[in-house]
LUMLOZA-466527 format. One line per field, with one value per residue: residue number from 1; residue in three letters; x, z, y of N, C-alpha, C in turn. Coordinates in nm, 2 decimals, m for minus. Each point is the difference from the previous one (the first is absolute). Layout:
BEGIN
num <- c(NUM/...)
residu <- c(ala/...)
nxx <- c(X/...)
nzz <- c(Z/...)
nyy <- c(Y/...)
caxx <- c(X/...)
cazz <- c(Z/...)
cayy <- c(Y/...)
cxx <- c(X/...)
czz <- c(Z/...)
cyy <- c(Y/...)
This chain:
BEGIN
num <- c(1/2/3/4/5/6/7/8/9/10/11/12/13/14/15/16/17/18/19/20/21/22/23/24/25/26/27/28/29/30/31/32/33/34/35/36/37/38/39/40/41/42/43/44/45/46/47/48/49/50/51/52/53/54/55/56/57/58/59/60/61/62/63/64/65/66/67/68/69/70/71/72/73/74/75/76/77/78/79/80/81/82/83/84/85/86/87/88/89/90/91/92/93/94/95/96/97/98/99/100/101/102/103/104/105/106/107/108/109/110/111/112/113/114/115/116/117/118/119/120/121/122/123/124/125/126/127/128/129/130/131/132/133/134/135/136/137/138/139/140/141/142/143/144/145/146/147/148/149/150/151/152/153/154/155/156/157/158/159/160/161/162/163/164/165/166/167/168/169/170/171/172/173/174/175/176/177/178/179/180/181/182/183/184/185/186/187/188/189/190/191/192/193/194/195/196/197/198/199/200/201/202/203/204/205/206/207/208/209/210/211/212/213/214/215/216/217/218/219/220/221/222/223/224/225/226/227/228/229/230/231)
residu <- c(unk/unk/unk/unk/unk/unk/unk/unk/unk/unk/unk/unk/unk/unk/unk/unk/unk/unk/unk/unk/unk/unk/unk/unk/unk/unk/unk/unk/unk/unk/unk/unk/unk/unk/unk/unk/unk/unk/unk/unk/unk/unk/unk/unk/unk/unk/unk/unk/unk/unk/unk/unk/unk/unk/unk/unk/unk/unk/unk/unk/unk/unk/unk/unk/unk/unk/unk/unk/unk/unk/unk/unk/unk/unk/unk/unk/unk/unk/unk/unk/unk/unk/unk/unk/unk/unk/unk/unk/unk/unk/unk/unk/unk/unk/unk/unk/unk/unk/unk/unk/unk/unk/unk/unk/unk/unk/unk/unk/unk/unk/unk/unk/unk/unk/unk/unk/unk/unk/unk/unk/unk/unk/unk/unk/unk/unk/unk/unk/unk/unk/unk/unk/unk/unk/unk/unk/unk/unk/unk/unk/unk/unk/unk/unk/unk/unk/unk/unk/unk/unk/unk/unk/unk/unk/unk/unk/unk/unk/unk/unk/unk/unk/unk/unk/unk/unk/unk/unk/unk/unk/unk/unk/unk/unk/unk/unk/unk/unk/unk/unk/unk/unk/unk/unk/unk/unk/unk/unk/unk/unk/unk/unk/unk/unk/unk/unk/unk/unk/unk/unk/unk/unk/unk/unk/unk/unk/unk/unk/unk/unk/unk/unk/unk/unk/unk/unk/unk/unk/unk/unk/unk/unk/unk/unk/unk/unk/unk/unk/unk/unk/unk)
nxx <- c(1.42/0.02/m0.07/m0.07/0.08/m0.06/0.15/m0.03/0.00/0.06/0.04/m0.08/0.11/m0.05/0.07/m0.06/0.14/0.12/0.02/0.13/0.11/m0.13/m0.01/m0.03/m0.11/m0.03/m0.13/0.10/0.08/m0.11/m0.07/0.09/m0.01/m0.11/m0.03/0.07/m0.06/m0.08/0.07/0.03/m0.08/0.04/0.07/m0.10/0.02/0.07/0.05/m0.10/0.03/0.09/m0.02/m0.02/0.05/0.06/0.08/m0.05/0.12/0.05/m0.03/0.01/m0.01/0.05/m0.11/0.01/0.09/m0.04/m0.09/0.04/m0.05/m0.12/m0.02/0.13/m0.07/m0.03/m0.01/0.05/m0.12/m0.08/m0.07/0.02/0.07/m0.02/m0.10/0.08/0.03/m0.05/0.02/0.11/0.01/0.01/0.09/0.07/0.01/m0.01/0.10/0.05/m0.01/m0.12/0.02/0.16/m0.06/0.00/0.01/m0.09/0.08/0.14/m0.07/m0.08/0.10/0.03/m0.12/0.01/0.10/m0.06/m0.10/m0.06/m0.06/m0.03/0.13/0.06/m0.07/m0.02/0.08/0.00/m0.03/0.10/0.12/m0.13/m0.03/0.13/0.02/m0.07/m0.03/0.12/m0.04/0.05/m0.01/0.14/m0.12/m0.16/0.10/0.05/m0.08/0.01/0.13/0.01/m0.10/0.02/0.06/m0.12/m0.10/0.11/0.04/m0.16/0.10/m0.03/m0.03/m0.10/m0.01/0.05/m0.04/m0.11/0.05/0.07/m0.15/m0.06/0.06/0.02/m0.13/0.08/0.09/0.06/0.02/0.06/m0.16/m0.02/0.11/m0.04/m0.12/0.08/0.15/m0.02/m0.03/0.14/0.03/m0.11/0.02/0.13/m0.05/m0.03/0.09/0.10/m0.12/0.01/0.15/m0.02/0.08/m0.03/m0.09/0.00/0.10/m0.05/m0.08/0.09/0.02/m0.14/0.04/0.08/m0.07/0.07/m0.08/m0.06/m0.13/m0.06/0.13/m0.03/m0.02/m0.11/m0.08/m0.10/m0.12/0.09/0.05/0.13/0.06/m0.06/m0.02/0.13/0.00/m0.07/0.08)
nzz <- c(m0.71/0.12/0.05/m0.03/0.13/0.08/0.01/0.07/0.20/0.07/0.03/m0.15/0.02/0.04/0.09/0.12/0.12/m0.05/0.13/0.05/m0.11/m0.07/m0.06/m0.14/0.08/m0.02/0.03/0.09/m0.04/0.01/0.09/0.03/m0.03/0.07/0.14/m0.02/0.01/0.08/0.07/0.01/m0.06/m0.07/0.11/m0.02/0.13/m0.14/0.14/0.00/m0.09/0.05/0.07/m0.14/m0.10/0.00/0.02/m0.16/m0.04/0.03/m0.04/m0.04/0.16/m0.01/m0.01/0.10/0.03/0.00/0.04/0.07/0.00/m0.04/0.05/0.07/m0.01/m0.01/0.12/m0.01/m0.06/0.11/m0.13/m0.04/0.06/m0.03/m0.13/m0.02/0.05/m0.06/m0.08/0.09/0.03/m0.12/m0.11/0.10/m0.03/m0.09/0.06/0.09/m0.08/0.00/m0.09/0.09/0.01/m0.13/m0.06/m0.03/0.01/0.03/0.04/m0.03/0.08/0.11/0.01/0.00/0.10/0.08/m0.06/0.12/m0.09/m0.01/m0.04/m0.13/m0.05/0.02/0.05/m0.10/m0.04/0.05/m0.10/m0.16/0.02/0.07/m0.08/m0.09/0.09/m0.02/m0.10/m0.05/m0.02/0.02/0.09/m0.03/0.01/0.11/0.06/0.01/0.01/0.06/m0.01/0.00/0.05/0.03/m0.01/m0.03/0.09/0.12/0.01/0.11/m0.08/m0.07/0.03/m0.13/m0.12/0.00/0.04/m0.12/m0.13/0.00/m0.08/m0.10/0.03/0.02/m0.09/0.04/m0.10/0.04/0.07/m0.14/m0.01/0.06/0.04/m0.04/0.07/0.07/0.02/0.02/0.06/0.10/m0.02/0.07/0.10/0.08/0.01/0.03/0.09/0.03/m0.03/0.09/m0.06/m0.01/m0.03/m0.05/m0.10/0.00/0.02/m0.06/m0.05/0.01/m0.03/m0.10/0.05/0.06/m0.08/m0.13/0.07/m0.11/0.06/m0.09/0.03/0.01/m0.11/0.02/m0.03/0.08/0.08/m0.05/0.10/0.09/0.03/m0.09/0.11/m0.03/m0.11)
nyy <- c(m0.29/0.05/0.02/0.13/0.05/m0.08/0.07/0.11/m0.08/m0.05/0.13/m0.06/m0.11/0.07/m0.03/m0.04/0.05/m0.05/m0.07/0.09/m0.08/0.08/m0.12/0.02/0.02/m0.08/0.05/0.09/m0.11/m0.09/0.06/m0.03/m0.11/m0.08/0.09/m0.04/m0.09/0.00/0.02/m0.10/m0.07/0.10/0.03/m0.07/m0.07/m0.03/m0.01/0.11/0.06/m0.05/0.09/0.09/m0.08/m0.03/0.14/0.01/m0.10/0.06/0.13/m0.11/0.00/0.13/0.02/0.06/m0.07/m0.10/0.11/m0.03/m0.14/0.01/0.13/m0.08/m0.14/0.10/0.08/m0.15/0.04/m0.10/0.01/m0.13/0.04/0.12/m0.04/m0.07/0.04/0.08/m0.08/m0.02/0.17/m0.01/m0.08/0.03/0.12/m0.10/m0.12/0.06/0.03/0.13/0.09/0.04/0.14/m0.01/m0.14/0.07/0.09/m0.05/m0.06/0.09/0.04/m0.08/0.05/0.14/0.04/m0.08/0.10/0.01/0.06/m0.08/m0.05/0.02/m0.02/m0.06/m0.02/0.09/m0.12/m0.15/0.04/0.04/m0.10/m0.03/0.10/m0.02/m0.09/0.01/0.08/m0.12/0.11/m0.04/m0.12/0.09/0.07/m0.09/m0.08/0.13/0.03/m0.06/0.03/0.11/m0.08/m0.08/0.09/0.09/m0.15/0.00/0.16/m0.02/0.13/0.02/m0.11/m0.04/0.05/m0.08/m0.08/0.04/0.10/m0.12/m0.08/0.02/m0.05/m0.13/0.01/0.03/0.00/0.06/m0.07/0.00/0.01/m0.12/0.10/0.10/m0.06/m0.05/0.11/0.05/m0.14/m0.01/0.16/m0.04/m0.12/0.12/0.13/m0.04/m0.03/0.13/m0.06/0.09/m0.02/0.10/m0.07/m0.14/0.02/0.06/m0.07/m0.05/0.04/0.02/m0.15/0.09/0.10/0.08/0.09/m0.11/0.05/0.07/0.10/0.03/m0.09/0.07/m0.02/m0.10/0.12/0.13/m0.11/0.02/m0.09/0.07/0.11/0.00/m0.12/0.06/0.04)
caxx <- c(m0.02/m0.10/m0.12/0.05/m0.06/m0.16/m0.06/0.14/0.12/0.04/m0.04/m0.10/m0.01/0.13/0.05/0.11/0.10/0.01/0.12/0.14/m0.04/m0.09/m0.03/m0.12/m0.08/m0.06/m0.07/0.02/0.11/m0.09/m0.03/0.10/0.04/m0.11/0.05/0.09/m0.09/m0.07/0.06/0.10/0.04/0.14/0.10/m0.01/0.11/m0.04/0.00/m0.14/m0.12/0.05/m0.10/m0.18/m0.05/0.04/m0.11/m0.13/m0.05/0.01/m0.12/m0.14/m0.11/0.02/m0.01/0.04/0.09/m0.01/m0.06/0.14/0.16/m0.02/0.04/0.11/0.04/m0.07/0.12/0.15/0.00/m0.03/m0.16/m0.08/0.02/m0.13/m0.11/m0.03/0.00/m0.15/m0.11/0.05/m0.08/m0.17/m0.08/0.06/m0.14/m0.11/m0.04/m0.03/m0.15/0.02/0.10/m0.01/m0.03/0.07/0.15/0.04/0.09/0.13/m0.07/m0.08/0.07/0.02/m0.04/0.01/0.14/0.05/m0.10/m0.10/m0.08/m0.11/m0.01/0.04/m0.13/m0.05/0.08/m0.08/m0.18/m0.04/0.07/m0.04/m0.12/0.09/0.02/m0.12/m0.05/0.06/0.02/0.14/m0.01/0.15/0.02/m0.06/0.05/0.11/m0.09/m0.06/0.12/0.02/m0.19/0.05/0.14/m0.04/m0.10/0.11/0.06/m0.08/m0.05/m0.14/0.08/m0.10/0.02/0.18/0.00/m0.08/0.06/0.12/m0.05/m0.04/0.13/0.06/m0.07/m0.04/0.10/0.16/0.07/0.10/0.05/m0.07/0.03/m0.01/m0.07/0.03/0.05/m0.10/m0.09/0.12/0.01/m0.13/0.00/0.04/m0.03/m0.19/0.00/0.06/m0.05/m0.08/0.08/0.02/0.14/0.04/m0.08/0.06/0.08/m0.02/m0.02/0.10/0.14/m0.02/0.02/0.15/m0.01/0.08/m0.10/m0.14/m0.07/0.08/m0.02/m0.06/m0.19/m0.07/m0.13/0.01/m0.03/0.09/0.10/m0.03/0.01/m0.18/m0.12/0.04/m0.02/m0.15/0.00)
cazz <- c(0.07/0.11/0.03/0.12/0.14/0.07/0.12/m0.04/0.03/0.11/0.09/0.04/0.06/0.19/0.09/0.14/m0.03/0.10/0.04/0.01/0.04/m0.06/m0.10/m0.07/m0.05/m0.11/0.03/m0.03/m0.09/m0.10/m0.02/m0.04/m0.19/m0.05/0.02/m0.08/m0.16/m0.04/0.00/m0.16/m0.02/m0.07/0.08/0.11/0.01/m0.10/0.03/0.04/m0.16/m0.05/0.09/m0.01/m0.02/0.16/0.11/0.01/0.00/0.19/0.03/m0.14/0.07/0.05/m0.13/0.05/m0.04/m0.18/0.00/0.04/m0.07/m0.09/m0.01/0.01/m0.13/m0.08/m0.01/m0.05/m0.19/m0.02/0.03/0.02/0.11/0.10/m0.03/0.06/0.17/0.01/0.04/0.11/0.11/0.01/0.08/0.09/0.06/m0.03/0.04/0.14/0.03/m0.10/0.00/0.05/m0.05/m0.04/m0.06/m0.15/m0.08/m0.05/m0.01/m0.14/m0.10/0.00/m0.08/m0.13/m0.08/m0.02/m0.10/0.10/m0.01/0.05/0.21/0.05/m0.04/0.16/0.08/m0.06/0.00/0.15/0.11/0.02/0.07/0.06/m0.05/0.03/0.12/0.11/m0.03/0.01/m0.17/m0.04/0.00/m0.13/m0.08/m0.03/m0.01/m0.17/m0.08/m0.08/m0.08/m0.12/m0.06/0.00/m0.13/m0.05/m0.05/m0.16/m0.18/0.08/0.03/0.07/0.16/0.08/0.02/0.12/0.09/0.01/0.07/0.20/0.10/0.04/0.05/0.18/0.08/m0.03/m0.10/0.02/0.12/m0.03/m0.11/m0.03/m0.09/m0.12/m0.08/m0.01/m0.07/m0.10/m0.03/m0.13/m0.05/m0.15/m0.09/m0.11/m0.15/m0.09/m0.03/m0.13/m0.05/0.07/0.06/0.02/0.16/0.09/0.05/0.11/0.10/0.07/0.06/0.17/0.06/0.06/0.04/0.12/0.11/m0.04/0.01/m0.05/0.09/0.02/0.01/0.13/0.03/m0.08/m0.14/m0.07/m0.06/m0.13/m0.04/0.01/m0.13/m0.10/m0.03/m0.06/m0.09)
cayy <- c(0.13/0.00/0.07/0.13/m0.06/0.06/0.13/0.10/m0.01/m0.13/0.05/m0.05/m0.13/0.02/m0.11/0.06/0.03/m0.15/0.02/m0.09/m0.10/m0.07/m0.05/m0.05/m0.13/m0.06/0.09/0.09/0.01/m0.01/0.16/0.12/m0.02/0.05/0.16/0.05/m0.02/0.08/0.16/0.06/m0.14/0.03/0.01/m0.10/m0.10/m0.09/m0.13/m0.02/m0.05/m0.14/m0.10/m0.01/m0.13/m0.06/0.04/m0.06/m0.14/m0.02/0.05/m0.07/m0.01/0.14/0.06/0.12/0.02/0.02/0.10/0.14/m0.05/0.03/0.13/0.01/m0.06/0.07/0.11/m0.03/m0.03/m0.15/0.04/m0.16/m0.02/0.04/m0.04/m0.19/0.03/0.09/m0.11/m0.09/0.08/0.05/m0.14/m0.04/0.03/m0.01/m0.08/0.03/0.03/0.06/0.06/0.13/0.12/0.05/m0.08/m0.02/0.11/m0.03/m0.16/0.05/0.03/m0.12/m0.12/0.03/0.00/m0.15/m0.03/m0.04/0.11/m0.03/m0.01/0.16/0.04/m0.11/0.12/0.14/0.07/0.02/0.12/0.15/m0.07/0.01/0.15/0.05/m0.01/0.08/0.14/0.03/0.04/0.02/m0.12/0.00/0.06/m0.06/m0.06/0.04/m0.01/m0.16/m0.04/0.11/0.00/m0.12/0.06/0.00/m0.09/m0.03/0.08/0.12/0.12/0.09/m0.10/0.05/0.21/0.04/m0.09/0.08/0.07/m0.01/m0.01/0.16/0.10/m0.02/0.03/0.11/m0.08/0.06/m0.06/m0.17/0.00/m0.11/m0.04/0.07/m0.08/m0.15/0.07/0.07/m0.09/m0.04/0.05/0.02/m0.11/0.01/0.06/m0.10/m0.09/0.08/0.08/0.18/m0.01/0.13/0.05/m0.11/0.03/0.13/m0.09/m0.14/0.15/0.05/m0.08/m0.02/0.10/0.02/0.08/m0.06/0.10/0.12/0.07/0.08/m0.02/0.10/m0.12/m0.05/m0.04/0.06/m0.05/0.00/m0.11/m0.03/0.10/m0.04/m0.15/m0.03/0.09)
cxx <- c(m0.11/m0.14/0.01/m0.05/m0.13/0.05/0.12/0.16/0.00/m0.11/m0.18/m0.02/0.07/0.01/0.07/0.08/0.03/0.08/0.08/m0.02/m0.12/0.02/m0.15/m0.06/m0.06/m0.04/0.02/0.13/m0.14/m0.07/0.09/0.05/m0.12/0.00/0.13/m0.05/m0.09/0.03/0.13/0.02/0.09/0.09/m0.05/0.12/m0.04/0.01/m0.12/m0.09/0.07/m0.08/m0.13/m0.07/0.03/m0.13/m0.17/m0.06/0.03/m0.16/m0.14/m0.11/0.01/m0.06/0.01/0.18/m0.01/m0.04/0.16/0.14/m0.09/m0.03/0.13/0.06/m0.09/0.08/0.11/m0.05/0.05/m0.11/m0.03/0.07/m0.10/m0.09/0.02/0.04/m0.13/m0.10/0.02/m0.05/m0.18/m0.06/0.02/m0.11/m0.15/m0.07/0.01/m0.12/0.01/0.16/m0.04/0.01/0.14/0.12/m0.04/0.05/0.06/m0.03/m0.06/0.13/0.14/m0.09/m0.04/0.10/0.02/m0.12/m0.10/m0.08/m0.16/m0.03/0.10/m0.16/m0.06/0.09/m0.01/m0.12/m0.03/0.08/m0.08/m0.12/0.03/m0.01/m0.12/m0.06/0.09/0.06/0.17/0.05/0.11/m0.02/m0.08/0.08/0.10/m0.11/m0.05/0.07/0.02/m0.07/0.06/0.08/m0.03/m0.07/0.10/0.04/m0.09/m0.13/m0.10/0.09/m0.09/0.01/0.13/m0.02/m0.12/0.07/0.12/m0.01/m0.04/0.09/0.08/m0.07/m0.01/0.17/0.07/0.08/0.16/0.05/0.00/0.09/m0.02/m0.13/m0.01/0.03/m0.14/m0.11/0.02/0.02/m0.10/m0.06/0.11/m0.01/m0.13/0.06/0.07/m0.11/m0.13/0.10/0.05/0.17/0.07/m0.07/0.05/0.15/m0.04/m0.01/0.08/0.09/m0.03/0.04/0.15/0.03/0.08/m0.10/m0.12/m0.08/0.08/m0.02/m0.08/m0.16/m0.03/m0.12/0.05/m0.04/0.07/0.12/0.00/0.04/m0.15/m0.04/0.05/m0.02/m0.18/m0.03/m0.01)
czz <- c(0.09/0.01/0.04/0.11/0.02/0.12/m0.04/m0.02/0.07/0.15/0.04/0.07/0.13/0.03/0.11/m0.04/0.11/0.08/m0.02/m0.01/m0.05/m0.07/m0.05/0.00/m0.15/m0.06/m0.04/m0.14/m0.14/m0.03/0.01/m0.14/m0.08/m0.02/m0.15/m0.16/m0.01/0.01/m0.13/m0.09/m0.13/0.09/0.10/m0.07/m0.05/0.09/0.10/m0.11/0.00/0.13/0.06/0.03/0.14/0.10/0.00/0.01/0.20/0.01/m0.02/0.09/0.08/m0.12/0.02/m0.05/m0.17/m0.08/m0.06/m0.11/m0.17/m0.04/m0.06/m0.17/m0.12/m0.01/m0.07/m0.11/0.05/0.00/m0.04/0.15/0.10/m0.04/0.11/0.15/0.02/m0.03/0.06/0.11/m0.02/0.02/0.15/0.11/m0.06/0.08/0.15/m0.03/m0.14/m0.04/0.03/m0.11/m0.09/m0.06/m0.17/m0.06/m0.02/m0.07/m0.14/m0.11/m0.08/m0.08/m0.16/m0.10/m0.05/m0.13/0.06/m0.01/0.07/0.22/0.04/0.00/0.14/0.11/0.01/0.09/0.20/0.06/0.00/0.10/0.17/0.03/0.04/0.09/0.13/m0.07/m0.06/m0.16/m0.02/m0.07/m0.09/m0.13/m0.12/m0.08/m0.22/m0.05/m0.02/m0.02/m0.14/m0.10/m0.04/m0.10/m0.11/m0.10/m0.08/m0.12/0.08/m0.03/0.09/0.15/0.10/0.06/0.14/0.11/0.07/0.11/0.15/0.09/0.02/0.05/0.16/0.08/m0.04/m0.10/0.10/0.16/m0.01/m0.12/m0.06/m0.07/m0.08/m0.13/m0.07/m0.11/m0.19/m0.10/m0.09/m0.07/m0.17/m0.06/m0.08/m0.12/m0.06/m0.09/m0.12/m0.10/m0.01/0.05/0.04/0.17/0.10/0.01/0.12/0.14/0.03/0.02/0.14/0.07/0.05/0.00/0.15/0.11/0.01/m0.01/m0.02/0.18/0.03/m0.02/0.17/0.03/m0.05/m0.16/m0.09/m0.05/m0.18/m0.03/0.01/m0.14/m0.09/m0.05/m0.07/m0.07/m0.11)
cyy <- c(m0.01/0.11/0.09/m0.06/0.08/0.04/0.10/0.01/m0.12/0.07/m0.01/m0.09/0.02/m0.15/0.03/m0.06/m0.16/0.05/m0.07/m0.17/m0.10/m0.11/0.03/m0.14/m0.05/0.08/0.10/0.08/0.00/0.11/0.11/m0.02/0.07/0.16/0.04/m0.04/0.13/0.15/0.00/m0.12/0.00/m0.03/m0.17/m0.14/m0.11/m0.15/m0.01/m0.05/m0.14/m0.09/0.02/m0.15/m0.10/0.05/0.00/m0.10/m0.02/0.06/m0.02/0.02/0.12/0.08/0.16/0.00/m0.05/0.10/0.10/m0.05/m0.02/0.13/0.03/m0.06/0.08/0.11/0.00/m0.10/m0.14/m0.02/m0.14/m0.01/0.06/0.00/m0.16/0.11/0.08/m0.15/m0.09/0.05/0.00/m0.15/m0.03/0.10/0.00/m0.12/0.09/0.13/0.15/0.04/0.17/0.09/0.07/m0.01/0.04/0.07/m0.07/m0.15/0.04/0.01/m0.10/m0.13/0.07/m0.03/m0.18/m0.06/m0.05/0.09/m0.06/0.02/0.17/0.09/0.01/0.10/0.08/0.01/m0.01/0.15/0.07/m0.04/0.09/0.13/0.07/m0.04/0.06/0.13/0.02/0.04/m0.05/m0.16/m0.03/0.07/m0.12/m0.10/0.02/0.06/m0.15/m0.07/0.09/m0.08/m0.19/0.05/0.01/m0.08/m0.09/0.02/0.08/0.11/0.05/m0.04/0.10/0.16/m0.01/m0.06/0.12/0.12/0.03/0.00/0.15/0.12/m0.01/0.03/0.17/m0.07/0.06/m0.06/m0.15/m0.08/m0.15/m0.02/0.13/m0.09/m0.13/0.09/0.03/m0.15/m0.06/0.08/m0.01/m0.11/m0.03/0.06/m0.15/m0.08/0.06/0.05/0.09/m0.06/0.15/0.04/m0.09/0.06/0.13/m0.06/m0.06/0.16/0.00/m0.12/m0.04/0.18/m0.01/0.07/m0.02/0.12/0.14/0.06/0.15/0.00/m0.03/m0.14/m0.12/m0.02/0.08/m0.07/m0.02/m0.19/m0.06/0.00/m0.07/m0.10/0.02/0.13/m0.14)
């Protein structure tokens, strides 16, 4: 099963229109696969995920495109696939000089999922680094939902409920729902981990929820998926 996509519709990814006659370039058939992962990667064309691998091994020295095709192998639950392409990019621009502003979200979460807790740790800490020096709460938000949910997995409860907390305090759970969820997650993996299986169960609900954030909440500390999570 695939990831919810990180945008609404397709319509986030415009593309002019070709004319009559176009062929796609290289190039361009690559980012238009790409565009369709991330706007619906349920519905994306299983003979693009079949050449994830190929195409990184072409890209070993583009770490801007490895950047995109390991986004992509994550989205579609090939997560040793995009942890080894996120350190093919980061080493690849580590040697042309620092690395640019802002690769650790999906990379954090990538090397969580693959048991890399130490270098997902690491991620974390340059995105919120990242965040907080350019004001971008959505990117510190994500940032401590999966610090939240690392505390979680090891026995920090207390770690997880503050981590959780902050994080829900810097977005709209209702316009954010990725780091609702990421929140909702290490949340019910704290109660698990205090034996609270009735509260964890509460939390993972919100995670195959259709509308996530109850609709009828105005703030955000009124939300009751908020408030509720630290009763």
């Amino acid at each position: 099963m695939t990831r919810p996509s990180c945008t609404r519709s397709s319509a986030c990814c415009p593309w002019p229109r070709r004319p009559p006659g176009h062929r796609l370039s290289e190039r361009e058939t690559l980012l238009a696969g790409w565009a369709g992962v991330v706007a619906r990667p349920e519905a994306a064309d299983a003979r693009f995920a079949l050449r994830l691998p190929a195409l990184a091994a072409v890209a070993r020295e583009e770490p801007q495109t490895l950047i995109l095709l390991a986004a992509a192998a994550w989205l579609l639950d090939e997560t040793e696939l995009a942890a080894r392409t996120y350190d093919a990019a980061f080493a690849s621009w580590t040697s042309q000089g620092p690395l640019p502003d802002g690769l650790g979200g999906v990379a954090a979460l990538a090397y969580l999922e693959q048991g890399r807790w130490a270098r997902a740790q690491t991620a974390c800490a340059e995105l919120a680094a990242v965040a907080s020096s350019a004001g971008l709460d959505h990117a510190a938000a994500c940032a401590a939902a999966t610090e939240a949910l690392l505390c979680a997995l090891r026995g920090d409860v207390a770690g997880a409920h503050a981590r959780a907390r902050y994080a829900l305090s810097l977005v709209d759970p209702r316009e954010s729902r990725s780091v609702l969820a990421l929140a909702h997650r290490a949340l019910g993996t704290a109660a698990t981990v205090e034996g609270d299986h009735e509260t964890a169960h509460q939390h993972y609900r919100v995670l195959s929820s259709t509308t996530g954030a109850t609709p009828r909440t105005t703030t955000r500390t009124s939300d009751p998926s908020c408030r509720d999570a630290f009763r």
